[in-house]
N, C-alpha and C positions, 0 to 999 in steps of 0.2 A: 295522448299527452301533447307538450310541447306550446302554442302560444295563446291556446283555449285554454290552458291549466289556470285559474284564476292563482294570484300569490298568496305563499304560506299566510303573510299576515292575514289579507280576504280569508283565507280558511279557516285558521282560528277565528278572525271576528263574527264568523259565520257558525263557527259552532256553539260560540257564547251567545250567541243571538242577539249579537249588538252590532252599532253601524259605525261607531269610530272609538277608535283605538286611544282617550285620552283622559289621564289623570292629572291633577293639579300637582300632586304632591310626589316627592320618591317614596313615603311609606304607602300610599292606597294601592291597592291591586285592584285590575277591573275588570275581572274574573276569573275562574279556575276551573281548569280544563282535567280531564280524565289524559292516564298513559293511553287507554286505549284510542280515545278521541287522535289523541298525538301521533298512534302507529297510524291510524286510518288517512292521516293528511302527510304522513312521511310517503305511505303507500302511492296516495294519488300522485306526490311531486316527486318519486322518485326517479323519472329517470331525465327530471331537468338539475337535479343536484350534481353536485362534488363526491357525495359519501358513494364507497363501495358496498356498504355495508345496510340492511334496514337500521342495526343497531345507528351506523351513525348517521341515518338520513333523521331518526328519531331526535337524533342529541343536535341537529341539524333546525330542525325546528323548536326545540326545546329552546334556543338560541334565540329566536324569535319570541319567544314568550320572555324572557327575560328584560329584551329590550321594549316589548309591550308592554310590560308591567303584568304579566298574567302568573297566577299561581298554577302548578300543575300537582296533583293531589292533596292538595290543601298543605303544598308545603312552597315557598322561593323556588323559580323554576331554576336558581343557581343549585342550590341543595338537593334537588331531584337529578341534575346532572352529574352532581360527585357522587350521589345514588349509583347511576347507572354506569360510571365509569369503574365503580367498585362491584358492579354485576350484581345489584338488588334486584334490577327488574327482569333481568336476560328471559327468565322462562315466560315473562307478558310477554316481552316484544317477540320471542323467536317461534309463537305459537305458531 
């Protein structure tokens, strides 16, 4: 890990397979990422984060997606986070 880790946003723009991060508008989204996509880039940045937790290295990047504008299961990546702070996904993420 450490300063080879490319940044969470590069990694999501990289899973969506797109090369910049930019919408005209606050309704467009410019694209939708999978949880699991989301555990696998919490996985890689985790031991440059803040969070103790995988749970919140996930809600860590989810954070990122909101300010990207990215949907994360075809839902506001805001809504997917009160998702998972009321323990929707816990059994995806803690596989």
């Amino acid at each position: 890990m450490g300063a080879d880790t490319p940044t969470t946003a590069a990694l999501i723009k990289e899973a969506l397979g797109i090369e910049k991060a930019k919408t005209d508008s606050t309704t467009d989204y410019i694209g939708d990422i999978s949880i699991e996509r989301i555990k696998e880039i919490a996985n890689k940045k985790r031991g440059e984060m803040l969070a103790k937790t995988l749970k919140g290295a996930v809600k860590e990047v989810i954070g990122t997606c909101v300010s990207m504008r990215v949907k994360v299961e075809g839902k506001d990546a805001k809504e997917i986070m009160r998702d998972i702070e009321a323990g929707k996904y816990d059994g995806v993420i803690e596989k």
